[in-house]
C-alpha positions in Angstrom: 79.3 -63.6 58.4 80.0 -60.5 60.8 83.7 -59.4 61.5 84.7 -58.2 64.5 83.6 -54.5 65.3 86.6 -52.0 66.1 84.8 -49.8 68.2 85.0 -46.4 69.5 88.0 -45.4 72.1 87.0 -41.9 73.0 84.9 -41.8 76.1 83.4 -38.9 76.7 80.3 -39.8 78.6 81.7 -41.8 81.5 84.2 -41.8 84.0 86.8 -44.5 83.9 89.3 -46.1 86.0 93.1 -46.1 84.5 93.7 -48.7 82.5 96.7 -51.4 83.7 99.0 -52.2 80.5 102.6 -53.1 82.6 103.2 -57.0 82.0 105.8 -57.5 84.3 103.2 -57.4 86.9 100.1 -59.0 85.0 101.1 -63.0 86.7 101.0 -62.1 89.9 97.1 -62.5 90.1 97.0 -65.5 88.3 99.8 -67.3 90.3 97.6 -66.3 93.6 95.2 -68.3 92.1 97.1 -71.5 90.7 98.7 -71.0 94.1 94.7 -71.7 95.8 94.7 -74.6 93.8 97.7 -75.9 94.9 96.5 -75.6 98.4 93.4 -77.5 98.3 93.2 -80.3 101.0 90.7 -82.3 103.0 89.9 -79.5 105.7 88.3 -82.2 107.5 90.7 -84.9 109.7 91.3 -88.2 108.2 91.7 -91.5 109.7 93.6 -94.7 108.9 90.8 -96.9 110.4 88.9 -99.7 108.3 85.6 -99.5 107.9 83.4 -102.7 107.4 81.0 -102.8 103.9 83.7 -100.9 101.5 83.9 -103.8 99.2 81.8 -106.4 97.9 81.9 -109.8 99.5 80.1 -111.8 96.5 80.8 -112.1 93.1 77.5 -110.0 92.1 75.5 -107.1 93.4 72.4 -108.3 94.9 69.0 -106.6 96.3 67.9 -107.0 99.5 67.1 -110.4 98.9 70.4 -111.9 99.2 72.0 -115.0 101.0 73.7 -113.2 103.6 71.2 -110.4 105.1 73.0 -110.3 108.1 76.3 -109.6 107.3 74.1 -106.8 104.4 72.4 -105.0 107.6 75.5 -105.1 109.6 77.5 -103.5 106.4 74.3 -101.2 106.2 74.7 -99.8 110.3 78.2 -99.5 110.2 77.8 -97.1 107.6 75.1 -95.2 109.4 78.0 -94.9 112.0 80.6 -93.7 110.6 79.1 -91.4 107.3 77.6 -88.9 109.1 75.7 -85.1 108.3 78.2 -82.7 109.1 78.3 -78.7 108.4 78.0 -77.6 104.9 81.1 -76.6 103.1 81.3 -73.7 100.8 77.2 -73.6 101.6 74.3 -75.7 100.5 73.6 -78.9 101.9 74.9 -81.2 104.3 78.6 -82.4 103.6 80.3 -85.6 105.1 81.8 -85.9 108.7 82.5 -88.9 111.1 85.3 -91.6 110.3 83.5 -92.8 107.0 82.9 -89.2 105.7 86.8 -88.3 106.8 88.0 -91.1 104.7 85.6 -90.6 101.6 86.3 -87.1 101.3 89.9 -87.8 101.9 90.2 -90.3 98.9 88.6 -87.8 96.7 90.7 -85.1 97.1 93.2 -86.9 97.1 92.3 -88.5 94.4 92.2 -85.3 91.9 95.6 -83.8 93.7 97.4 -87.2 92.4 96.1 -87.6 89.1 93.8 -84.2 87.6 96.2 -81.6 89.5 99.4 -81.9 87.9 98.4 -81.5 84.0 95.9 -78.9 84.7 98.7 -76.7 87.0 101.5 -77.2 84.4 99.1 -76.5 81.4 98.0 -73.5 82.9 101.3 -72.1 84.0 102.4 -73.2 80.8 99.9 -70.9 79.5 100.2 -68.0 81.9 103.9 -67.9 80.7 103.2 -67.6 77.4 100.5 -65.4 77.2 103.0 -62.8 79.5 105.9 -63.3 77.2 103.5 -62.5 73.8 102.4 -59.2 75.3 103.1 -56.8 73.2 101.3 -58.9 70.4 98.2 -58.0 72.4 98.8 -53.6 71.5 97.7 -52.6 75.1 94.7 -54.1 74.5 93.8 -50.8 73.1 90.6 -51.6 71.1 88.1 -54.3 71.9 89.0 -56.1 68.7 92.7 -56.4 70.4 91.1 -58.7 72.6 90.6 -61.6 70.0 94.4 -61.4 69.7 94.6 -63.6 73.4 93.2 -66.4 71.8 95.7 -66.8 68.7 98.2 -69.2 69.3 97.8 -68.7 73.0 96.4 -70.9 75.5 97.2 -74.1 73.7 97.6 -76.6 76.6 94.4 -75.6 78.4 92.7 -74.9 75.1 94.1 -77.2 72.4 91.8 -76.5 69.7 91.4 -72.8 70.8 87.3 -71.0 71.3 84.4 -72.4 69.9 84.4 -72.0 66.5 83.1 -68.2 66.0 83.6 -66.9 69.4 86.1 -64.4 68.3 84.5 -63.3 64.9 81.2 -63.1 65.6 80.3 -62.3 69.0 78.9 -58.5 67.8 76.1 -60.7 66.0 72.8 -60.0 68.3 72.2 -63.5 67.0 75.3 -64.7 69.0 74.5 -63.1 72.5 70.4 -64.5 72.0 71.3 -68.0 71.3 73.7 -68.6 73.8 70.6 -68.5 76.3 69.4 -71.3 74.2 73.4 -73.1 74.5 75.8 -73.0 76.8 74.2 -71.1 79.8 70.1 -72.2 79.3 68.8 -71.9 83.0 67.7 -68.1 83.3 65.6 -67.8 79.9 62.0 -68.2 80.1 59.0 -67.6 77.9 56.5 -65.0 79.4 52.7 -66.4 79.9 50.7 -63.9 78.7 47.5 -65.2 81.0 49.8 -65.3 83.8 53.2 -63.0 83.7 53.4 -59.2 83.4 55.9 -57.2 82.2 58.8 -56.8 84.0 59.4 -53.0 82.1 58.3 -51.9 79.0 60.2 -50.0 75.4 58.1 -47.4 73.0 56.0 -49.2 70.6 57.6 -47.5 67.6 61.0 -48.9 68.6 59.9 -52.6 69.3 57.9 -52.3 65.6 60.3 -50.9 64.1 62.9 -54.4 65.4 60.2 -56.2 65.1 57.2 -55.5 63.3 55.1 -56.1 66.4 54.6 -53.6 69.8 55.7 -55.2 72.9 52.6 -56.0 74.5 52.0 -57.9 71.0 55.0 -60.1 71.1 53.8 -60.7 75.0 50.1 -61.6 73.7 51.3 -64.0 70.9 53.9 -65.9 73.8 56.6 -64.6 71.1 58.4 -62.5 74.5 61.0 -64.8 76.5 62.4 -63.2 79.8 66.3 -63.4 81.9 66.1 -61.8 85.0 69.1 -60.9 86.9 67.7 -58.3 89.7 68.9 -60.0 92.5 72.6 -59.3 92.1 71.9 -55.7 93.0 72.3 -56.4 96.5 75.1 -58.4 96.4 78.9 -57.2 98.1 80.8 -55.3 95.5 84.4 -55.9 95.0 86.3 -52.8 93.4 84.8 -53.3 90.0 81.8 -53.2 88.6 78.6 -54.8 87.6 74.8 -54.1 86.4 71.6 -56.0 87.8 70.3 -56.4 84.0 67.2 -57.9 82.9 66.4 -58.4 79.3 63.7 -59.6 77.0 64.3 -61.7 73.8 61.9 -62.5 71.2 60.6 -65.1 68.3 61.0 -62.5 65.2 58.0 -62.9 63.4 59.4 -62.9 60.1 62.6 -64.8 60.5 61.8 -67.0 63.6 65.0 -66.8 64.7 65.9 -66.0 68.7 66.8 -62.4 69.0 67.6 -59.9 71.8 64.6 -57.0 72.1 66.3 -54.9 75.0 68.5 -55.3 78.5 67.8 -52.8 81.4 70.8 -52.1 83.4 68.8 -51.9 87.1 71.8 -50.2 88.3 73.2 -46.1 88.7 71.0 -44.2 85.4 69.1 -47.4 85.2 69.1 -47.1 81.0 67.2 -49.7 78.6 69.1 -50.6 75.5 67.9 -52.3 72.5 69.4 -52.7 69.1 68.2 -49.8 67.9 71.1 -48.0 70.1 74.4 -47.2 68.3 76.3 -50.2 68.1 79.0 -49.5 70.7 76.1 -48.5 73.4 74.5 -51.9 72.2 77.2 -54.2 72.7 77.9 -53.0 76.0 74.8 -53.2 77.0 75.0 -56.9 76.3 78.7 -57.2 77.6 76.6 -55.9 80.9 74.5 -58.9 80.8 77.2 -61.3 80.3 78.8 -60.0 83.6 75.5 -61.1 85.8 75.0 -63.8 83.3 78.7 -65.8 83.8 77.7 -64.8 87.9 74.5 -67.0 87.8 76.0 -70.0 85.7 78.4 -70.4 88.1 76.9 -70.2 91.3 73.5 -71.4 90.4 75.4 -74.3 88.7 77.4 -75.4 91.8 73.8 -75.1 93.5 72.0 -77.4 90.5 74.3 -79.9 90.1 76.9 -81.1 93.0 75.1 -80.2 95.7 71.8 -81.9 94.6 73.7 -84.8 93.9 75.9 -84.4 96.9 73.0 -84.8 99.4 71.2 -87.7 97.8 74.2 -89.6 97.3 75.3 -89.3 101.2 71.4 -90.7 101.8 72.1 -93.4 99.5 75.3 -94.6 101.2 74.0 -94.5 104.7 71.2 -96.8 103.5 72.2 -99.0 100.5 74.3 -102.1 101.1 77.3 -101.9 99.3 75.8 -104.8 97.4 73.1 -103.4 96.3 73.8 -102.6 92.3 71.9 -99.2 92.6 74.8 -98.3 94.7 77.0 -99.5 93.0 75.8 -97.5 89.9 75.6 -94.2 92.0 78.9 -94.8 93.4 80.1 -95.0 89.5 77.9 -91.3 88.6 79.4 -89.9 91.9 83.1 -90.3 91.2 85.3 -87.6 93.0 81.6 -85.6 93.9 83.5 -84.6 97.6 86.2 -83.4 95.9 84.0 -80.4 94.6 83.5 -78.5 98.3 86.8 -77.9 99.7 87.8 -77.1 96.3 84.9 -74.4 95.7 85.9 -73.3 99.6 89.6 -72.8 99.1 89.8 -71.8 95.4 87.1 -69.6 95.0 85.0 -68.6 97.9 87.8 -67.7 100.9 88.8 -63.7 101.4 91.8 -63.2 99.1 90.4 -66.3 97.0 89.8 -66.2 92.9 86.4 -64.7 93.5 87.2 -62.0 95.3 90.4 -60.9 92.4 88.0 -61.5 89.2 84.7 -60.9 89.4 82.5 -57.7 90.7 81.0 -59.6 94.1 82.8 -61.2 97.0 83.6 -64.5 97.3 81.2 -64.6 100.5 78.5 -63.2 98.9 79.0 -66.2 95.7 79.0 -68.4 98.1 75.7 -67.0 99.9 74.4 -66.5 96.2 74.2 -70.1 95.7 73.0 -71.0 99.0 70.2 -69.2 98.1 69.9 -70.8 94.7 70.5 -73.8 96.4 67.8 -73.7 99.5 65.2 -71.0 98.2 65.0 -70.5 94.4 64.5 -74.0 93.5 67.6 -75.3 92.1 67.9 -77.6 94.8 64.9 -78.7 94.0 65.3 -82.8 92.7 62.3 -84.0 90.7 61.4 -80.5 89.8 64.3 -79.8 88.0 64.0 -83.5 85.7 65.2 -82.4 82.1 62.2 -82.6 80.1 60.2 -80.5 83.2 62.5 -77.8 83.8 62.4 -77.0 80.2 58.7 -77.3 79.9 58.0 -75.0 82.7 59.8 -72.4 81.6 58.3 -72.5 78.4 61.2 -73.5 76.3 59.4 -76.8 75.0 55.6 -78.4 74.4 54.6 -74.7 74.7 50.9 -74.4 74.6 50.5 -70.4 74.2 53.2 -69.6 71.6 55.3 -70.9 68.7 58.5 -73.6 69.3 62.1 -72.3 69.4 63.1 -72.9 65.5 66.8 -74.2 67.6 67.4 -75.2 70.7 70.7 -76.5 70.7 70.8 -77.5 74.4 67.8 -79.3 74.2 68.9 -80.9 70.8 72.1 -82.1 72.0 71.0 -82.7 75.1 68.0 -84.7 74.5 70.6 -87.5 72.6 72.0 -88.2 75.3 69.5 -88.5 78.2 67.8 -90.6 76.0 70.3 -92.9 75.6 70.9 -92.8 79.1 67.0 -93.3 80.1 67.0 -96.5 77.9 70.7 -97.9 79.9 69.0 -97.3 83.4 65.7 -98.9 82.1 67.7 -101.7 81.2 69.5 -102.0 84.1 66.8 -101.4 86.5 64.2 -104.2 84.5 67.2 -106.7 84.9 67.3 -106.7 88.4 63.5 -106.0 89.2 61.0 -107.3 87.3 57.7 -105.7 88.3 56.8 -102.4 90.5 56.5 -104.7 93.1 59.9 -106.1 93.2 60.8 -102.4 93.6 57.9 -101.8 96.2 59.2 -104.4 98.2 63.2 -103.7 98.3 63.8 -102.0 101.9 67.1 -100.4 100.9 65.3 -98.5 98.4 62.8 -97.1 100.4 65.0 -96.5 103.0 67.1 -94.2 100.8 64.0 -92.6 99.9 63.1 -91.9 103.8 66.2 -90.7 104.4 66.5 -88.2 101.6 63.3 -86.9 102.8 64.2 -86.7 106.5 67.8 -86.3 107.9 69.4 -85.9 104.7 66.9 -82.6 103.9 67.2 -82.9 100.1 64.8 -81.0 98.6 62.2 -83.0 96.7 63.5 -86.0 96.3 61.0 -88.7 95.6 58.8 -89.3 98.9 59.0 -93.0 97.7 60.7 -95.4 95.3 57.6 -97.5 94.8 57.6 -98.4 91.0 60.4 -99.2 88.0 59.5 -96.0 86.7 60.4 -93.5 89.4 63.9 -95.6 90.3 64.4 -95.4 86.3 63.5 -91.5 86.6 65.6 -91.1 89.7 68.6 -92.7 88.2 68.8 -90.7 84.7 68.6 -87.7 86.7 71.5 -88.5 88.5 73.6 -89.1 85.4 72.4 -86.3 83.7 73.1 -83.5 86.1 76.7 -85.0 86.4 77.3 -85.2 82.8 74.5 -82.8 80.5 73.5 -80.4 83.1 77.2 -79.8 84.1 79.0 -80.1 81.3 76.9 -77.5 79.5 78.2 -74.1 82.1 81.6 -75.8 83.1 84.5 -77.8 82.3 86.0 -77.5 79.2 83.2 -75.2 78.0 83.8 -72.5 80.5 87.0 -71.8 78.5 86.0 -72.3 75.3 82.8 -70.1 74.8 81.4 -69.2 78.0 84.6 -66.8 79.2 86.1 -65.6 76.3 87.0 -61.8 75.5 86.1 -59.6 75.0 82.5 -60.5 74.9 82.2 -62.3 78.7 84.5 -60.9 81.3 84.0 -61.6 84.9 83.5 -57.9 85.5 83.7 -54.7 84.6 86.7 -51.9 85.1 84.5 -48.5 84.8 81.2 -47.5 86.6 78.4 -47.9 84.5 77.4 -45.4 81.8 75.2 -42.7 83.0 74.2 -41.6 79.4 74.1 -42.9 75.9 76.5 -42.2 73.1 80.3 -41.7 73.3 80.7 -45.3 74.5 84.3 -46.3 74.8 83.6 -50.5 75.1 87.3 -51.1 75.8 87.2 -49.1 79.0 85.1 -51.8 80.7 86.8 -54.6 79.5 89.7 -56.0 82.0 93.1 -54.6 82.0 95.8 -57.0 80.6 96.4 -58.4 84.4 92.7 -59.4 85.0 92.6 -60.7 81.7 95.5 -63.2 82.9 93.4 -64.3 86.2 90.4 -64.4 84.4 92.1 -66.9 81.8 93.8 -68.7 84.5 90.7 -69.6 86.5 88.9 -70.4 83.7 91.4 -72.9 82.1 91.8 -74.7 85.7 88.6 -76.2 85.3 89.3 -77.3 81.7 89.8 -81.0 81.2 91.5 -81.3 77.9 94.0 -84.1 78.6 90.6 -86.3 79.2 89.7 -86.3 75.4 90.0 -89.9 74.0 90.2 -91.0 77.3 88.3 -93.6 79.5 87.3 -90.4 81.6 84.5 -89.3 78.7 80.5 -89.3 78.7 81.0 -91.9 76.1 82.6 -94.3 79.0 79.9 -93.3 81.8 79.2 -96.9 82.2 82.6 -98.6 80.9 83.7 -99.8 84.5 85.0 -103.1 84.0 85.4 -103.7 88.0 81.6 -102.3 88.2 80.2 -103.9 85.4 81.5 -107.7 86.3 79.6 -107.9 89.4 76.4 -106.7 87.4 74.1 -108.6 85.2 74.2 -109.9 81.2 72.1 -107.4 80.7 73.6 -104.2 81.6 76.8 -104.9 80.7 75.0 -105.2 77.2 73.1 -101.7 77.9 76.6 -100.5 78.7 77.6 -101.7 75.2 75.0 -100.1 73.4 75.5 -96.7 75.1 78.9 -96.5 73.9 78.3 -96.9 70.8 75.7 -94.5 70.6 77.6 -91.7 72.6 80.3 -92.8 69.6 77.8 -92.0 66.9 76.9 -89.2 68.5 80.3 -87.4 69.0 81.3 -88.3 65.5 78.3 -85.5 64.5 79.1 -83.1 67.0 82.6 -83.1 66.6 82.1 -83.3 62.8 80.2 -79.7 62.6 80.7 -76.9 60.5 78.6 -73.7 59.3 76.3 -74.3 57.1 75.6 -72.1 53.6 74.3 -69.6 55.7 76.6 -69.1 58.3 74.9 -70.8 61.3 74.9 -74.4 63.0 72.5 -75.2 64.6 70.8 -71.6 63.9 73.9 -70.5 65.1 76.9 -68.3 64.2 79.5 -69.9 66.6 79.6 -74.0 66.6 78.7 -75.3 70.1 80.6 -78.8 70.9 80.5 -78.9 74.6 78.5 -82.1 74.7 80.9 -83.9 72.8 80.8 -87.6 74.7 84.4 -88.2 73.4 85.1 -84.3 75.2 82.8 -84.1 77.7 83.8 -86.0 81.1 81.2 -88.8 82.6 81.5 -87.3 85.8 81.4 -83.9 87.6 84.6 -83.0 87.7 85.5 -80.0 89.2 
């Protein structure tokens, strides 16, 4: 297994900002931002008045077939009343107003400020202290491999068990930087269809055979040639550091079939193309480059794919299922603290003066506008579309038809597990309360929801109709897995673990992009000792780590007593079984090592961020 690389520290090539190395000023950053954490409120007013249909009247959720209709239709309009569409917050879709929406979003935030806050805030400052009073442990940070040095015995309340095992050894492995586009941050890569894509730029055939035994245009031909494409940042509002616009192609070796990186184009000042052939500081740069646009679209494009798809449908559902109704009541289980997220991403992240504009290389507006755009126009708002299985198979990542399967696919292995064993709980729960397509056909609620979703609501493709067991089964395990697979996989207690750790993923970078290859100083671009602090703080305040072992896990998605003894025999029994199977399951991931050849799961770092006994059921912040 790869050591860390001590690489070159004289930079002749490239001009470079001064370096910051004073610690008695590195906190200040990071208590700005714990400080904007603190701070988050409902920005919308609240009101102390009841509202009728908050709490179920009979001792079981019902359809629409139930003995009081009346006083179910009457529940049903007062909603329609009071939750109302109001202006989006921190962009993308419609978010709650009116005295129903004031009150919902209230509870939330209040909610997370009573009980998630407090640990989180003291962890962190906990940490923060710390990691200012172990400075000069850290040597100025004067080479990159001084960077692995944050990470040992630091950050213990935040990060208990410290990075992903491999994250500070191995990073430099080209193997490392490939198959974490296959782990924690999946939704860029995609395979290039040789009858139907063209290539984005193109290397010199000697250097692609000599990597890889085949030209490029053969890798392309055989559907070997996989494709990230992060071109769009290069219009984005610049802070005062500094980013790339890279796109980059990876490849299935022919020999090894293992997932590698072929080369990364900058898109930004000399516009160079790196490959591995490049001396190794010039190469890991180049893919410390990537990671900087890389972390940019997990974040944003994740906010974009997961709470606000849910977000939207979920407002359509309460303005036109009964409390009653146990497909509510299910939603209203998946969607735990979901208005919570907004004011949060608003105030912490996307306001002038806000964490976004102090880490990372764009604005906080232009984030914000960044996943707007994700959200509304580059299909990650998209609902059906985006269903696990699909999303992957469109991009070429599974069932592909024109070139060989991915020998790993860690994301897909891991994740696959556990949508299917939350497929078979919603197709037990939905068969137990309808038993034909019919029975669904004919349930007004549902297709109300559906009509709604489609018209005032404006979700993007959302099912047109709810017409058959299949689709509400469909609909259902898509909710539950963007909440829980889907997020869980870019965020939470992952995003401090793997996804953000130095020095191979900083938030930005502190020197204007090389103009030439060779005499590469890496460090120079890494973050000064302050930035390193913010960057660690943010991170870490999204980190969950006091819900381990706790009723807030995957592995309890279903386990709501109060929930569960208004439903049906049988899906408190489906409840049953998906615990235990989300305990089987976390007893393997959590029970990983490396193998005799280094890897897991074709891997040199060990991925666990899917752990149902780790992992929150819920979105979490």
């Amino acid at each position: 297994m790869c050591l860390v690389l001590t690489l070159t520290l004289g930079c002749d090539g490239a001009a470079v900002l001064p370096r910051q190395s004073i610690a008695s000023t590195a906190g200040t950053g990071a208590q700005s931002i714990v400080s904007l954490w603190k701070s988050v409120s409902n920005p919308l007013p609240s009101s102390s008045g009841t509202v009728p249909d908050l709490t179920v009247t009979g001792n079981y959720y019902t359809t629409p077939k139930s003995p009081n209709p009346l006083l179910r239709s009457t529940g049903i309009l007062a909603k329609r009343l009071t939750f109302l569409y109001g202006t989006p917050l921190a962009g993308g879709p419609y978010f709650p107003t009116g005295v129903l929406g004031f009150e919902k979003v209230a509870a939330d935030v209040a909610y997370i400020e009573a009980t998630e806050f407090p640990p989180v805030l003291a962890g962190t400052l906990l940490d923060d202290t710390q990691a200012t009073a172990d400075y000069s442990k850290y040597n100025d940070l004067e080479t990159v491999a001084d960077y692995t040095k944050l990470y040992s015995n630091e950050c213990r309340n935040q990060l208990p068990s410290g990075p992903a095992p491999g994250a500070e050894t191995n990073y430099t492995e080209d193997l490392f930087f490939s198959m974490e586009r296959l782990s924690n941050s999946p939704y860029q890569v995609r395979r290039l269809n040789p009858t139907s894509d063209t290539l984005a730029f193109t290397i010199a055939d000697n250097i692609a055979q000599n990597l890889t035994g085949r030209t490029l245009n053969q890798l392309f031909q055989a559907g070997r040639l996989f494709y990230a494409d992060y071109r769009d940042q290069g219009e984005l509002t610049r802070t005062d550091r500094y980013a790339a616009a890279c796109d980059a192609y990876f490849y299935i070796d022919p020999s090894s079939a293992k997932f590698l990186p072929l080369a990364i184009r900058s898109n930004y000042g000399a516009n160079l193309i790196y490959t591995p052939a490049d001396d190794a500081a010039d190469w890991i740069l180049a893919k410390i480059v990537f990671n900087v646009n890389d972390f940019w679209f997990a974040q944003w494009n994740h906010l974009a794919a997961t709470h606000e798809v849910v977000q939207i449908a979920y407002m359509a559902a309460i303005r036109t299922l009964s409390e009653e109704h146990p497909v509510q009541a299910m939603l209203n289980r998946l969607m735990f603290e979901v208005f919570a997220v907004q004011p949060l991403a608003q105030t912490v992240l996307f306001d002038p003066g806000a964490a976004v504009d102090l880490t990372f290389a764009y604005t906080g507006q232009a984030a914000q506008d960044y996943s707007t755009d994700y959200y509304q126009n580059k299909g990650s708002g998209r609902f059906v579309d985006n269903y696990f299985q699909t999303d992957l198979q469109r991009r070429g990542l599974i069932n592909c038809t024109y070139g060989p399967a991915l020998s790993h696919f860690p994301f897909y292995e891991d994740g696959t597990v556990i949508w299917n064993a939350i497929n078979t709980f919603m197709t037990s729960f939905v068969q137990s309360y309808y038993s034909s397509d019919s029975a669904v056909d004919a349930d007004s609620e549902l297709q109300a929801w559906a009509k709604e979703a489609n018209g005032p609501a404006e979700a993007i493709d959302f099912p047109t109709s709810i017409s058959s067991r299949s689709t509400l089964i469909a609909t259902l395990t898509h909710f539950a897995h963007l909440v829980s697979i889907s997020h869980h996989t870019v965020n939470t207690n992952e995003l401090l673990s793997l996804s953000s750790t130095l020095p191979f993923h900083p938030t930005a970078l502190y020197a204007p992009l090389p103009t030439i290859k060779g005499n590469t100083s890496v460090v120079d671009f890494l973050p000064p000792f302050d930035k390193v602090l913010e960057q660690l703080t943010l991170t870490a305040l999204f980190a969950r780590p006091q819900f381990v072992g706790t009723n807030r896990t995957l592995m309890h998605m279903f386990d709501d007593q109060a929930m569960l003894g208004k439903m049906n025999a049988q899906t408190r029994s489906a409840a049953s079984a998906f615990m235990s199977s989300m305990q089987a399951f976390s007893s393997q991931v959590s029970g990983r090592t490396f193998g005799s050849d280094g890897l897991s799961q074709g891997m040199p770092f060990i991925w666990q961020a899917l752990d149902p006994n780790v992992a929150p059921f819920s979105l979490t912040t």
